[in-house]
Backbone of each chain as ProteinMPNN parsed JSONL, in Angstrom:
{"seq_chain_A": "XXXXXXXXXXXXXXXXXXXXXXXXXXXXXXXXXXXXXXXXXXXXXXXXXXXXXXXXXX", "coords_chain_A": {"N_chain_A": [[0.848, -1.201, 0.0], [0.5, 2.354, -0.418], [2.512, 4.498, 1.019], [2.217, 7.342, 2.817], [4.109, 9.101, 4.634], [4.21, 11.975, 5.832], [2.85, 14.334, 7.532], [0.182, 16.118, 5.531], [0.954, 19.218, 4.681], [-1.187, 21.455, 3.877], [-4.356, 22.716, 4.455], [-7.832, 22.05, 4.469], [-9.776, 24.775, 3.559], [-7.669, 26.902, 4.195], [-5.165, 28.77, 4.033], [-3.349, 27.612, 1.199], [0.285, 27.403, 1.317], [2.736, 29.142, -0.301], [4.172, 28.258, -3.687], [6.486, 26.77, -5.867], [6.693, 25.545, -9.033], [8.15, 23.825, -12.482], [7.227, 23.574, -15.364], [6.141, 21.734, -18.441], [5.101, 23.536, -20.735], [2.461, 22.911, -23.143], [1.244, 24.679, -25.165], [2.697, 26.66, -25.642], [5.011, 25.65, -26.232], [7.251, 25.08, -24.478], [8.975, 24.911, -21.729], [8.821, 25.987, -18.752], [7.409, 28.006, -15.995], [5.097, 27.533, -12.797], [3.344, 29.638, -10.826], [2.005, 29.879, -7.445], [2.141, 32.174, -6.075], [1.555, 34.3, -8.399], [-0.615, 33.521, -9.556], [-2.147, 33.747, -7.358], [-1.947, 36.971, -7.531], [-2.915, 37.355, -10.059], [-5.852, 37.077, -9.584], [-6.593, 34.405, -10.098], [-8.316, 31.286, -10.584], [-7.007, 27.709, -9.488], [-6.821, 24.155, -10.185], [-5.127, 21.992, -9.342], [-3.965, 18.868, -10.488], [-3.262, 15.979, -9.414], [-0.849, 12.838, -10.311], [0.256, 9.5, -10.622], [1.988, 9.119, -12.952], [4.246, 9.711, -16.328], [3.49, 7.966, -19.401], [2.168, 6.066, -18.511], [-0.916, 4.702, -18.191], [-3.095, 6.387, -17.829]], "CA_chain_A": [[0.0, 0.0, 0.0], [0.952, 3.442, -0.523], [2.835, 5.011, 2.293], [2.963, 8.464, 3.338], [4.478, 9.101, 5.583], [3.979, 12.804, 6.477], [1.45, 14.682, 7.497], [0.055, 17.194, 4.14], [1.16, 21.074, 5.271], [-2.176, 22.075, 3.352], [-5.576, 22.108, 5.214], [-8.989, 22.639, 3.486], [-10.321, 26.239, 4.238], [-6.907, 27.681, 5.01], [-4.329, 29.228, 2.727], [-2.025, 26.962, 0.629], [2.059, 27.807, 1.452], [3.624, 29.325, -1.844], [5.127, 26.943, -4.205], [6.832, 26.99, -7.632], [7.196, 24.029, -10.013], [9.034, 23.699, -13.186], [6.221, 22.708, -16.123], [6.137, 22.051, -19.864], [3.975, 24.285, -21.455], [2.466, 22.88, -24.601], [1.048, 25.746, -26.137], [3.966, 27.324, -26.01], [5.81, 23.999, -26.905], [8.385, 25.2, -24.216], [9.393, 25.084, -20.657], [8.085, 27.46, -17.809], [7.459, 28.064, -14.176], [3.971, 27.452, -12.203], [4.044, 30.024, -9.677], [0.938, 30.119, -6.9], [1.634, 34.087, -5.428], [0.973, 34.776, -9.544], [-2.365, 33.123, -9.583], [-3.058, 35.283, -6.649], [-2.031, 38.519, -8.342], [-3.844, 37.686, -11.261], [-6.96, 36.417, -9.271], [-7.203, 33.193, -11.157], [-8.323, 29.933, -9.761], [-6.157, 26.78, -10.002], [-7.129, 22.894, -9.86], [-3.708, 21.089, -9.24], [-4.483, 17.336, -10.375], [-1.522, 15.218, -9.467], [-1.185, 11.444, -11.138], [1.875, 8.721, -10.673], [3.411, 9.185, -13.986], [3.886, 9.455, -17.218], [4.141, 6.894, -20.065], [1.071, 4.834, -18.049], [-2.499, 4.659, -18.64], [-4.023, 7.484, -16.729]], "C_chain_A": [[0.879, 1.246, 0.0], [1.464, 4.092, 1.296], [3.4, 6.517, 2.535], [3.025, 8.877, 4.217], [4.729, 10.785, 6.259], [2.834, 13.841, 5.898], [1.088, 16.31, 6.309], [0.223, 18.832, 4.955], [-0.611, 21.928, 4.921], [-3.58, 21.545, 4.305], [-6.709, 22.961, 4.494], [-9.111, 24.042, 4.32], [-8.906, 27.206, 4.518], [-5.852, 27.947, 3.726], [-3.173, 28.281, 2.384], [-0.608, 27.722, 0.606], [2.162, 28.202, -0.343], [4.494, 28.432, -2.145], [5.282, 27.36, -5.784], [7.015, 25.743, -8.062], [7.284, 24.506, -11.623], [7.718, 23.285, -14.156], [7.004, 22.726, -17.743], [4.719, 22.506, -20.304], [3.107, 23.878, -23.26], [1.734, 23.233, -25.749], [1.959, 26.392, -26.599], [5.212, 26.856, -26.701], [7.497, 24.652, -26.467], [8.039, 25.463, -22.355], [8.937, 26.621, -19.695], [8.168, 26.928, -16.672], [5.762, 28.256, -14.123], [4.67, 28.259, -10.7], [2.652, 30.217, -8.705], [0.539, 31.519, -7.037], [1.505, 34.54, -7.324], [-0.289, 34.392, -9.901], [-2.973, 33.888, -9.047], [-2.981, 36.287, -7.498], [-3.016, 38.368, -9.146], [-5.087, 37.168, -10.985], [-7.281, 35.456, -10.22], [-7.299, 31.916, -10.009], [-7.69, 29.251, -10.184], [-6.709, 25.313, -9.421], [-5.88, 22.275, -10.717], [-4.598, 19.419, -9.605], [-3.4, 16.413, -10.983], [-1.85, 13.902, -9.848], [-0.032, 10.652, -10.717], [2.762, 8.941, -11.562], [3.301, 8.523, -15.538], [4.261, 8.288, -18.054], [3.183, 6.044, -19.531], [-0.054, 5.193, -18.933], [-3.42, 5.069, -17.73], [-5.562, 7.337, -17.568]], "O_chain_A": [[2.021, 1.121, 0.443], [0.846, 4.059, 2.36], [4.579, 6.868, 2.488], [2.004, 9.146, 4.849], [5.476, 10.822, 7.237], [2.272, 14.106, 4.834], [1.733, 17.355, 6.396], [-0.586, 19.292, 5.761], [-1.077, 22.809, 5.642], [-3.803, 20.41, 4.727], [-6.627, 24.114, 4.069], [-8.649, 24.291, 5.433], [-9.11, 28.283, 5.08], [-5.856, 27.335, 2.658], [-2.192, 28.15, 3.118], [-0.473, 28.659, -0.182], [1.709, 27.577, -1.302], [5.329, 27.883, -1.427], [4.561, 27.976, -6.569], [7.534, 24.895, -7.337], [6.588, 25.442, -12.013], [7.02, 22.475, -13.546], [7.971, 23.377, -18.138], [3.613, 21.971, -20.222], [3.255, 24.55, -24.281], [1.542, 22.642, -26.812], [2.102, 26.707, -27.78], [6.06, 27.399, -27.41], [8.481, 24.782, -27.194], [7.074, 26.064, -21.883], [8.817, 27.813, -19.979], [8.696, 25.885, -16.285], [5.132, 28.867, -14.986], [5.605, 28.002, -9.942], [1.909, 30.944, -9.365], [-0.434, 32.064, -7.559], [1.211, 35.733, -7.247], [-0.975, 35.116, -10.622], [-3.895, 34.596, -9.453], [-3.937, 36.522, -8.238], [-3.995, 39.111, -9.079], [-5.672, 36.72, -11.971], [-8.145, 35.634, -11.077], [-6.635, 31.683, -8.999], [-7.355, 29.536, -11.333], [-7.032, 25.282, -8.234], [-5.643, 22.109, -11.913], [-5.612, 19.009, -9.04], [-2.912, 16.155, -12.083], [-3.045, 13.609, -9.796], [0.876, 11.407, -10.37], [3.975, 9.001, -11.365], [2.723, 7.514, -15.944], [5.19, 7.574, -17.674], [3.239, 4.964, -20.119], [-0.097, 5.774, -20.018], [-4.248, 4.449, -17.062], [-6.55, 7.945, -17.156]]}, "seq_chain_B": "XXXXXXXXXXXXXXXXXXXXXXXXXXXXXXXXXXXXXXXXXXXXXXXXXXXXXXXXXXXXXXXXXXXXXXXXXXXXXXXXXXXXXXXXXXXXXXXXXXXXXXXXXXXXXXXXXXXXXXXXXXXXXXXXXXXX", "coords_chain_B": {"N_chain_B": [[-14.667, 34.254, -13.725], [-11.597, 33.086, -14.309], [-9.83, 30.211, -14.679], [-7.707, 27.958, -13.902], [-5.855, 24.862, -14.803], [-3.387, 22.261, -13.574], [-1.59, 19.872, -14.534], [0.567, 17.431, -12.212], [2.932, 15.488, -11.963], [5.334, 13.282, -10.64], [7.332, 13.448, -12.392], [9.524, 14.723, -14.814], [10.008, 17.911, -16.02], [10.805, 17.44, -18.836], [10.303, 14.962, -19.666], [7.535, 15.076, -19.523], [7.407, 16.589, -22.282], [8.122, 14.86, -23.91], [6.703, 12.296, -23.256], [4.235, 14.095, -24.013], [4.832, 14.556, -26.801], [4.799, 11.873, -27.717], [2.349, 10.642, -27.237], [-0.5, 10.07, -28.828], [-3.133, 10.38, -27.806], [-2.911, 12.562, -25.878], [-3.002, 14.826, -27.577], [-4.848, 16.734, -27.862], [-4.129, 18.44, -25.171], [-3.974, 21.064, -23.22], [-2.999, 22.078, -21.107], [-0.768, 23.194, -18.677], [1.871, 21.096, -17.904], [3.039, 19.821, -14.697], [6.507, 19.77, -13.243], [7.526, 17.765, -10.314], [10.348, 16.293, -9.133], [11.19, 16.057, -6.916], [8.95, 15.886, -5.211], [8.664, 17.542, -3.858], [6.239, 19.487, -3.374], [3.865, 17.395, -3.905], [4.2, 15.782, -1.704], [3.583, 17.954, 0.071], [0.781, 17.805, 0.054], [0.12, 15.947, 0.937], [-0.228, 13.609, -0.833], [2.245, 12.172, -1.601], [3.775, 9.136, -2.35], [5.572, 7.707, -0.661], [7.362, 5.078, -0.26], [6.961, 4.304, -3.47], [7.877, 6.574, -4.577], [6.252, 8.138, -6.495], [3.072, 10.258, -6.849], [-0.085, 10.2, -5.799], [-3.532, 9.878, -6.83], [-4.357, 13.017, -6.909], [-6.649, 15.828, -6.224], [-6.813, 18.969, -6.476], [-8.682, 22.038, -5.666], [-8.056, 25.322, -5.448], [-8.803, 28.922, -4.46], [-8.697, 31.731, -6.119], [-7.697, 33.478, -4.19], [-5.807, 31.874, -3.206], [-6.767, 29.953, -1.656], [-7.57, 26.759, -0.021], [-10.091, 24.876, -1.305], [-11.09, 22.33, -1.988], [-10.556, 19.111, -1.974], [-9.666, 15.791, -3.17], [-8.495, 12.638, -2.846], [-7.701, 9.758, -4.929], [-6.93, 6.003, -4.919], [-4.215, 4.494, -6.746], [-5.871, 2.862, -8.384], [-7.87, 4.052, -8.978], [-9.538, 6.061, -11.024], [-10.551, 8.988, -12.174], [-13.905, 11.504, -12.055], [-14.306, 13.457, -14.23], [-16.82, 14.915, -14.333], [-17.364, 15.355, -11.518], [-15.606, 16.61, -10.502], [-15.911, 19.117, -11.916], [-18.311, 19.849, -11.223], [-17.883, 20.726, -8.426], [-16.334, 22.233, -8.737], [-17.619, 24.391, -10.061], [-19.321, 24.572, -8.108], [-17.751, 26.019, -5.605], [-16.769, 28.276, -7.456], [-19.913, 29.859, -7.3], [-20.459, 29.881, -4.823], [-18.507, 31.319, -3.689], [-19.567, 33.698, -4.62], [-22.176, 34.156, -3.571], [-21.677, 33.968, -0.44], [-23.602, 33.427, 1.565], [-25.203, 31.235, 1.367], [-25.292, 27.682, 0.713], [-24.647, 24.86, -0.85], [-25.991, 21.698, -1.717], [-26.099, 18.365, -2.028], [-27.077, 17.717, -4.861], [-27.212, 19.411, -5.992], [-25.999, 20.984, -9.292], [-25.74, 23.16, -11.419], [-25.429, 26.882, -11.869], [-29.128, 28.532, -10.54], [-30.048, 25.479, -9.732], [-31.152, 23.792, -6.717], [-30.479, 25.829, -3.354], [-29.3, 26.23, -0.352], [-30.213, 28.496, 1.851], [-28.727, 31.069, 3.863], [-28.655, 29.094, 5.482], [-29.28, 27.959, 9.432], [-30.729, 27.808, 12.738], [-33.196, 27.659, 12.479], [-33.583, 25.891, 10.625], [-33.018, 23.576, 11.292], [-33.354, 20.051, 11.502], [-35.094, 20.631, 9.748], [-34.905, 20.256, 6.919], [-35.375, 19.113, 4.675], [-37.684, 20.315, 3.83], [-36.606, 22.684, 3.602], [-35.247, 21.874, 1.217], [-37.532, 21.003, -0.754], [-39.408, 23.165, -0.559]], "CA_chain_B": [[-13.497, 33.971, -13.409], [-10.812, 32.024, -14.793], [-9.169, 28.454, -14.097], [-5.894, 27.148, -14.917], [-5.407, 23.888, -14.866], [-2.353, 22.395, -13.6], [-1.165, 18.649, -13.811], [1.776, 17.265, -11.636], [3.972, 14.104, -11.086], [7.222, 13.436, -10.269], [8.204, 13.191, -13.438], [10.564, 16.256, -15.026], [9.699, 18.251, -17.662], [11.349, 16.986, -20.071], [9.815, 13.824, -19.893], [6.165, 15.452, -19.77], [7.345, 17.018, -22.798], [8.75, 13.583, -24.691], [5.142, 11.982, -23.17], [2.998, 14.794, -24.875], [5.038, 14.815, -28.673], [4.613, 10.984, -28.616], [1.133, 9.983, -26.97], [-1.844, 11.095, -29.597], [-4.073, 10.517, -26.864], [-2.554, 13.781, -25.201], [-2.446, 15.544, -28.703], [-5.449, 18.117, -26.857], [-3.698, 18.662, -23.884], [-3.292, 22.407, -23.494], [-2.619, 22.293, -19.786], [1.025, 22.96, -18.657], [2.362, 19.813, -17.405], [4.344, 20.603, -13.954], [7.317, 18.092, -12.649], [8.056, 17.527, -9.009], [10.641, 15.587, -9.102], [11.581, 15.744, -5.631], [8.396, 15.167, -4.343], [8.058, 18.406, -2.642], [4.907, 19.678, -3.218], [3.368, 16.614, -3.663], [4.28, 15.779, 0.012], [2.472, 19.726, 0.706], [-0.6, 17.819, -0.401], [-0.021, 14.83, 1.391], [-0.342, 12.536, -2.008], [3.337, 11.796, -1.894], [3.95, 7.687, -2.108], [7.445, 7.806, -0.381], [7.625, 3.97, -0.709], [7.395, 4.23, -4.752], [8.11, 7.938, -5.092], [5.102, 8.678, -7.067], [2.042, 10.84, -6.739], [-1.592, 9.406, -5.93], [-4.218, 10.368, -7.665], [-4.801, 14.118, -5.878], [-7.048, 16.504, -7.136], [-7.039, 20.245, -5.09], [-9.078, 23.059, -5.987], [-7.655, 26.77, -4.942], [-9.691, 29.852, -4.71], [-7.875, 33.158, -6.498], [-7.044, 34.349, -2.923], [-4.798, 30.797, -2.205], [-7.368, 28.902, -0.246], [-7.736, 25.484, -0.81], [-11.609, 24.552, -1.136], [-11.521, 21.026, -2.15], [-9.484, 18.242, -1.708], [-9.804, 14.897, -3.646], [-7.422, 11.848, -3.697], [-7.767, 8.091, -4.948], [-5.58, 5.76, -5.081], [-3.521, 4.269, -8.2], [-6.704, 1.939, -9.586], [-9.481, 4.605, -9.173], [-9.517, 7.039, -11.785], [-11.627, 10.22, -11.119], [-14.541, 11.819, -12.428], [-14.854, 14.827, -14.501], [-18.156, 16.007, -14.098], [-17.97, 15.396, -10.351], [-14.724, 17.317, -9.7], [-16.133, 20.75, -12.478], [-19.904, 20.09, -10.675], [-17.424, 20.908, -7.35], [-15.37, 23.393, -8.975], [-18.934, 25.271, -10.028], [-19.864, 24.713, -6.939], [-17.114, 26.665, -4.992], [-17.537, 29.765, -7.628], [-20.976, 30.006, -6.936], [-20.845, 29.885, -3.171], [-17.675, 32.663, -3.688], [-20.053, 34.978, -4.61], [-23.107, 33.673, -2.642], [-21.335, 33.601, 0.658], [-25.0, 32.949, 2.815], [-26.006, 29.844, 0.248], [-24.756, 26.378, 0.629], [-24.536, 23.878, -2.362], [-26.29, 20.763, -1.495], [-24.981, 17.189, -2.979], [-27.961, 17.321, -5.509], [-26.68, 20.752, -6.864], [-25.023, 20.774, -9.722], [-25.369, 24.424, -11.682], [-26.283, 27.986, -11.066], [-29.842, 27.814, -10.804], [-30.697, 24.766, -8.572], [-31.698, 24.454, -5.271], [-29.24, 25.846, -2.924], [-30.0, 26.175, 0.917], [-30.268, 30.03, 1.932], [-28.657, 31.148, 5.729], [-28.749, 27.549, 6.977], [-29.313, 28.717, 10.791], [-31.141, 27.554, 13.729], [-34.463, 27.755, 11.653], [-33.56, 25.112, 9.583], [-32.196, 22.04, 11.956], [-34.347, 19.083, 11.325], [-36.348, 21.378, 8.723], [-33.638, 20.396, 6.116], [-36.265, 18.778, 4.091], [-38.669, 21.206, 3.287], [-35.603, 23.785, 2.631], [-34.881, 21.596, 0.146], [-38.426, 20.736, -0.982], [-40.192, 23.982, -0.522]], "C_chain_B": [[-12.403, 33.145, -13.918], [-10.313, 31.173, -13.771], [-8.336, 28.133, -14.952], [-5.638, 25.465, -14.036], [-3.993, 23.374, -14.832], [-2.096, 20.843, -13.382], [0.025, 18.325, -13.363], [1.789, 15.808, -11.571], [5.142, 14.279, -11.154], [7.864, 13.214, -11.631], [8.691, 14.879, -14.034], [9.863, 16.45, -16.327], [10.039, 18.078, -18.732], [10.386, 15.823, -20.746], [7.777, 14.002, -20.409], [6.237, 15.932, -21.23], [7.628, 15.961, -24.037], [7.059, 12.771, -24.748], [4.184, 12.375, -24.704], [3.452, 14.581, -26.476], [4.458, 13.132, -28.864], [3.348, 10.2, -28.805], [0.247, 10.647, -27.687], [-3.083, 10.865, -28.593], [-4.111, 11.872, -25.818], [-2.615, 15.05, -26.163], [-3.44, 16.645, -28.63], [-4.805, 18.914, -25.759], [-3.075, 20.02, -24.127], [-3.085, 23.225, -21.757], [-1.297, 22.809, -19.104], [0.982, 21.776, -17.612], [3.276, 20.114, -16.21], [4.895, 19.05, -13.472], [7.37, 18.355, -10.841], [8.754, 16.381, -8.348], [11.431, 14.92, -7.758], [10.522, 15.612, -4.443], [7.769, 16.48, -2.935], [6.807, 18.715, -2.064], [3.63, 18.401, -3.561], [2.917, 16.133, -1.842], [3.721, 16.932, 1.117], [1.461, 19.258, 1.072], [-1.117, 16.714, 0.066], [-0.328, 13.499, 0.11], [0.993, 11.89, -1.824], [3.676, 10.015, -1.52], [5.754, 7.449, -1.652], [8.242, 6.448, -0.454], [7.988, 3.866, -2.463], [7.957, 5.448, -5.627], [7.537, 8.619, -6.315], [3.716, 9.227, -6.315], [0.716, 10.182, -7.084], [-2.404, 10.123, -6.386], [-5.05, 11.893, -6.487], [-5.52, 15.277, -6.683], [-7.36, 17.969, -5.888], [-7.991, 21.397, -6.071], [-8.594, 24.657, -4.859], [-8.301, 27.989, -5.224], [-8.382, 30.808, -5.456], [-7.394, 33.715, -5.328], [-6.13, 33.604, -2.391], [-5.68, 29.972, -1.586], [-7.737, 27.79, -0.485], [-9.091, 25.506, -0.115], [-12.083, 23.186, -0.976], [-10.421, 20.386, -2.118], [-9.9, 16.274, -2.203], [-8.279, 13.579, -3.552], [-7.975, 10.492, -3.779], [-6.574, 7.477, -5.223], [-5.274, 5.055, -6.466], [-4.511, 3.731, -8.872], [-7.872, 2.619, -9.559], [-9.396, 6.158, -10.136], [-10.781, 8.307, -11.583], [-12.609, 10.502, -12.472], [-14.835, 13.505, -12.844], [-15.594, 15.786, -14.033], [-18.372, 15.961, -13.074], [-16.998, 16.897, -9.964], [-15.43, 19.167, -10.945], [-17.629, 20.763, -11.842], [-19.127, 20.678, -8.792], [-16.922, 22.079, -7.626], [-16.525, 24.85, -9.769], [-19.702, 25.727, -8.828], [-19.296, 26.047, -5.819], [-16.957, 28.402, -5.928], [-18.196, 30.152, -7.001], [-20.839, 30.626, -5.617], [-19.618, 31.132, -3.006], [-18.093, 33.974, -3.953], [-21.359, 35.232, -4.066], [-22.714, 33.116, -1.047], [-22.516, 32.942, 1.699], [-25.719, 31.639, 2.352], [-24.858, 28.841, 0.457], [-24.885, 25.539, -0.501], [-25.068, 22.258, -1.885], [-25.772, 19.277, -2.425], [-26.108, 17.454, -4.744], [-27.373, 18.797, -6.669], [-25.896, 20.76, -7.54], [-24.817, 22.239, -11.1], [-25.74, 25.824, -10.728], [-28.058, 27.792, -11.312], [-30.403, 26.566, -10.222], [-30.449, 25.083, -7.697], [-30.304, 24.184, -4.579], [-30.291, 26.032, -1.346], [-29.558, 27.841, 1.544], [-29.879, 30.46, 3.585], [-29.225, 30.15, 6.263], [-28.324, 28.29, 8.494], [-30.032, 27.603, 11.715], [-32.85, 26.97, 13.273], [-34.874, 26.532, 10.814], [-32.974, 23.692, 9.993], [-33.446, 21.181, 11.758], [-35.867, 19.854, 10.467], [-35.28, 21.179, 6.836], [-34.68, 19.877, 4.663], [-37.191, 19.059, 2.88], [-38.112, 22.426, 3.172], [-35.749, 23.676, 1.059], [-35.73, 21.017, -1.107], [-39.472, 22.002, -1.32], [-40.136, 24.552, -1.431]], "O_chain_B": [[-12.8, 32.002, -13.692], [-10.314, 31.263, -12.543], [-8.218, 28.044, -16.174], [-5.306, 25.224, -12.876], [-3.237, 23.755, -15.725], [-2.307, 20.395, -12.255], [0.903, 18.872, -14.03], [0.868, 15.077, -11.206], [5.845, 15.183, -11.604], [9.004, 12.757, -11.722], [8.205, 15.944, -13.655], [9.396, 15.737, -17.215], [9.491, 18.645, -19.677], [9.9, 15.761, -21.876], [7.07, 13.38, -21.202], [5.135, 15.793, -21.76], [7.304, 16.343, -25.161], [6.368, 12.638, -25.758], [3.742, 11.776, -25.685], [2.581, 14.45, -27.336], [3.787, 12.881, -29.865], [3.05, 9.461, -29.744], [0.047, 11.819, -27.367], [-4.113, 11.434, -28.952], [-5.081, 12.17, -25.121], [-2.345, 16.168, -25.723], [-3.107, 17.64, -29.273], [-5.104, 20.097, -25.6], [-2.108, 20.266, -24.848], [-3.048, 24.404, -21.403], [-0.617, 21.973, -19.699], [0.171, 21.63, -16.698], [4.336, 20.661, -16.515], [4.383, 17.938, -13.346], [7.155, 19.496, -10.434], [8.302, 15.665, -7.454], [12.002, 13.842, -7.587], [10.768, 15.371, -3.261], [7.076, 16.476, -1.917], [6.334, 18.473, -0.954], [2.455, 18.726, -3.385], [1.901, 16.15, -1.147], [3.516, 16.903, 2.33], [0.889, 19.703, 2.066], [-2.273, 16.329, -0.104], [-0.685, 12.404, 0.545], [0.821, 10.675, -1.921], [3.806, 9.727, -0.33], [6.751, 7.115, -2.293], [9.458, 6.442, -0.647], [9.084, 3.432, -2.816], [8.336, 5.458, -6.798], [8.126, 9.447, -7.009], [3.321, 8.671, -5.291], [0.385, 9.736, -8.183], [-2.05, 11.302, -6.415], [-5.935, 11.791, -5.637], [-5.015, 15.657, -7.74], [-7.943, 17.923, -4.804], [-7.79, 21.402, -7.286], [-8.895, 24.798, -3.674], [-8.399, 28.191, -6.434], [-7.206, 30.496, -5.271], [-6.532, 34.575, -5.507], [-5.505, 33.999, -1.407], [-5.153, 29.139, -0.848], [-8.472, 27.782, -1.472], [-9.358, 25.89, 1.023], [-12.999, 22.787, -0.258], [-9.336, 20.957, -2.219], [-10.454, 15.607, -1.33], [-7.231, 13.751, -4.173], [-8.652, 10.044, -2.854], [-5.519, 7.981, -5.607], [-6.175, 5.083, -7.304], [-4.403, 3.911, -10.085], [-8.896, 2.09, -9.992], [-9.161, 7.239, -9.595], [-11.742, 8.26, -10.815], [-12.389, 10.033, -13.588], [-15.325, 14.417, -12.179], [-15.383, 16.902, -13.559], [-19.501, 16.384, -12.829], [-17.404, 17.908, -9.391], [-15.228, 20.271, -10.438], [-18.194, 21.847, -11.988], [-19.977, 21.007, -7.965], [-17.029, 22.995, -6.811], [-16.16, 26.015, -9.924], [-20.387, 26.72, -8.585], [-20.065, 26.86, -5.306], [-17.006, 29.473, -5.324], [-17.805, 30.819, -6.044], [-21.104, 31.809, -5.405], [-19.857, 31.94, -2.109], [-17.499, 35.03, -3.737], [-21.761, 36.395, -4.035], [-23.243, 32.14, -0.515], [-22.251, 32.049, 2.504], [-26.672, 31.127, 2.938], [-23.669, 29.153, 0.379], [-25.701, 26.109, -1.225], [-24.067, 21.57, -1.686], [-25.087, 19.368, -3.444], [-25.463, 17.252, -5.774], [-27.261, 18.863, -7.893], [-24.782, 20.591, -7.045], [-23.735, 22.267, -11.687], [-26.117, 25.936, -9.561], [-28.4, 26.99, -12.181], [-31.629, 26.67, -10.246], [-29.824, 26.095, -7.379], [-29.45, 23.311, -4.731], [-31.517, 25.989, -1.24], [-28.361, 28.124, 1.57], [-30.687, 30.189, 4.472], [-30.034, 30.12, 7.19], [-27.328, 28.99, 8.675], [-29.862, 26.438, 11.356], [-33.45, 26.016, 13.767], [-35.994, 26.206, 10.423], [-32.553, 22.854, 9.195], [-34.549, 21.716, 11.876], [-37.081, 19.677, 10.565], [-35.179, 21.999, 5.924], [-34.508, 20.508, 3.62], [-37.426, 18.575, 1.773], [-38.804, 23.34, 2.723], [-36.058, 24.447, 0.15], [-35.209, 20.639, -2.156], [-40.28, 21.879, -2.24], [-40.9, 25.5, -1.613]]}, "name": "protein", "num_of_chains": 2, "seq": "XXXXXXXXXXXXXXXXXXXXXXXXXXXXXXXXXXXXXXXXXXXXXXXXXXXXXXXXXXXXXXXXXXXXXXXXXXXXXXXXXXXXXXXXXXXXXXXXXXXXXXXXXXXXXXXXXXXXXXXXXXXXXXXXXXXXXXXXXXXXXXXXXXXXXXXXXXXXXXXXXXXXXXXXXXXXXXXXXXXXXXXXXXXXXX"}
């Protein structure tokens, strides 16, 4: 079974920590940055939807 | 309001980017693809499989102000549901600009029945809120 082993920093109702991640963009058909505090600025909503990995059968 | 869509696994961008040229099943995909290949923010979100060092199936919704609203995960053999998680992600608009209205399970645009200053008025009257 899956094991994680610590407890998630994020709690419903309460503000998600700032985070950056590294993406491929493929509209742009090039490399970029996901940055949260820019979502804020630009009041946009975001639905993160994480998976195991690629090359399967999501 | 807008929505950006953001998918993650531990896999690097490169590889998301090798994925997308060769799978035509991805050949829509106008999402950006993010890596986390260390597992960080995965482990934020509590998805993180530290035994196989992959990401379980986690699905978050974030308001424009940062606030996480929703929180979804299954694990590796349950694949998720569209129209449950954008009938959730309609849901949490809605109620962002209807702060005194609740979204009942049955609710699924603007337009159905929502429950109006749930209060004191309405305990074991839940019924004929939602009936009346």
């Amino acid at each position: 079974m899956a094991d994680t082993t610590l407890e998630p920093l994020v709690r419903l109702g309460h503000p998600v920590p700032d985070f950056e991640l590294a993406v491929y963009d493929p509209v742009k058909d090039d490399f970029g940055q996901f940055v949260l505090a820019q979502q804020k600025a630009n009041k946009r909503w975001t639905i993160l939807f994480f998976y195991p990995a690629d090359f399967t059968f999501v | 309001m807008g929505c950006d869509v953001v998918t993650v696994s531990t896999d690097t961008q490169f590889v998301h980017l090798a994925w997308k040229k060769s799978e035509k099943e991805l050949a829509a995909v106008k999402y950006p693809m993010a890596a986390d290949p260390t597992g960080k923010v995965s482990r934020m979100f509590g998805v993180y499989d530290e035994a196989a060092g992959l990401a379980l199936r986690g699905t978050f919704v974030i308001s424009p102000d940062g606030v996480l609203l929703n929180s979804e995960v299954n694990f590796y053999n349950m694949g998720r549901n569209i129209d449950e998680l954008m009938r959730k992600f309609k849901a949490n608009v809605y109620m962002g600009k209807k702060p005194n209205e609740v979204c009942p399970s049955k609710w699924k645009d603007e337009g159905d029945k929502t429950l109006v200053n749930p209060g004191a008025k309405m305990v074991g009257k839940v019924h004929e809120a939602l009936n009346g």
